[in-house]
N, C-alpha and C positions, 0 to 999 in steps of 0.2 A: 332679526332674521329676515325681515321683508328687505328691509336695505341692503342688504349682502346681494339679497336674490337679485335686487333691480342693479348694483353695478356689477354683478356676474351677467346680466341680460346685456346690458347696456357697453361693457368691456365686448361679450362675444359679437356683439353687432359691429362695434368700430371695428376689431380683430378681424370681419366675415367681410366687411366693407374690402378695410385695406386688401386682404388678399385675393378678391378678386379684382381689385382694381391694377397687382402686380402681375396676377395670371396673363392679364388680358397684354399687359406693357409686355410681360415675357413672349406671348404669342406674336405680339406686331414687332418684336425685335428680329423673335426665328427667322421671318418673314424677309425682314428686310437682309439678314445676315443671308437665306438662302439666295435674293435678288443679287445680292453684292457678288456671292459667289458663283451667278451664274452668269454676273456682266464679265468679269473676271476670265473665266473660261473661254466666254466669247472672245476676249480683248487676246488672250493666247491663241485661240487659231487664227484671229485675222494676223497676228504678230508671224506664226507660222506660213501661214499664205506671203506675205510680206519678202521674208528670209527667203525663200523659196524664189518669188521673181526676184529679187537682188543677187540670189546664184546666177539665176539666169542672162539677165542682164548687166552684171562686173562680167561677165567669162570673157575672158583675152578673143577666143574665138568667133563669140557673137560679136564683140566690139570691132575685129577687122572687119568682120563682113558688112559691116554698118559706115565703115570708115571707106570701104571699096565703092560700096554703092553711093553713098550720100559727098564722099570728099574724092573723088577722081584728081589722080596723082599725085596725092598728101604723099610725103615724104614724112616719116622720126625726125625730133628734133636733133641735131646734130652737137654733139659737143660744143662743140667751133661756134654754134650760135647762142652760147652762154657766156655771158659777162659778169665780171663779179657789180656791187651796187654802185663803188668811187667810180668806175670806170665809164658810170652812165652819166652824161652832161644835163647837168639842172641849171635855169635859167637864173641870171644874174640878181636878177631884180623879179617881184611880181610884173605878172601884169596890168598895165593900164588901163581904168574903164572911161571908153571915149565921155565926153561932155555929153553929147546929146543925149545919150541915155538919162542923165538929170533935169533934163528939159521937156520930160511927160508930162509932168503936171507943173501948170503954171507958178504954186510956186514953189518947185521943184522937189526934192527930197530932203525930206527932215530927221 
């Protein structure tokens, strides 16, 4: 009968241990789970602020008036100034890098 009692004791003690040592893991998780959902929140209204001046700033409208002020007599690109890529002449060969450029350091580049 004593032996019973003492791992009936000695069970509710580890038993008493563990769960408040899950309590406590359970409380610093709420914790952290409320932090997460409130960076969250945060991170959607700065993303709404965000969308908001990118309305603002793509608008056709603001963009002329930026393009009047800042580029005085910018013209659209005109059809006629598009060429397809063959049409564009690329140089035959690289180019050559002079000598002296390898003549920095005395005994030059390795």
């Amino acid at each position: 009968m004593r032996r019973l009692t003492l791992w009936i004791l000695g069970s509710s003690i580890v038993l008493a241990t563990g769960l408040f040592q899950l309590k406590h893991q359970v409380v610093r998780m709420e914790d952290e789970l409320l932090r997460i959902i409130h960076e969250i929140n945060e991170e959607k209204k700065h993303l709404h602020i965000l969308e908001a001046e990118w309305g603002h700033v793509s608008n056709p409208t603001y963009l002329q008036k930026l393009v009047e002020k800042h580029l005085p007599g910018w013209q659209p690109l005109q059809p006629t100034q598009l060429r397809p890529l063959k049409g564009i002449p690329f140089r035959e060969r690289p180019l050559s890098i002079p000598e002296s450029l390898f003549r920095v350091l005395p005994g030059g580049i390795n």
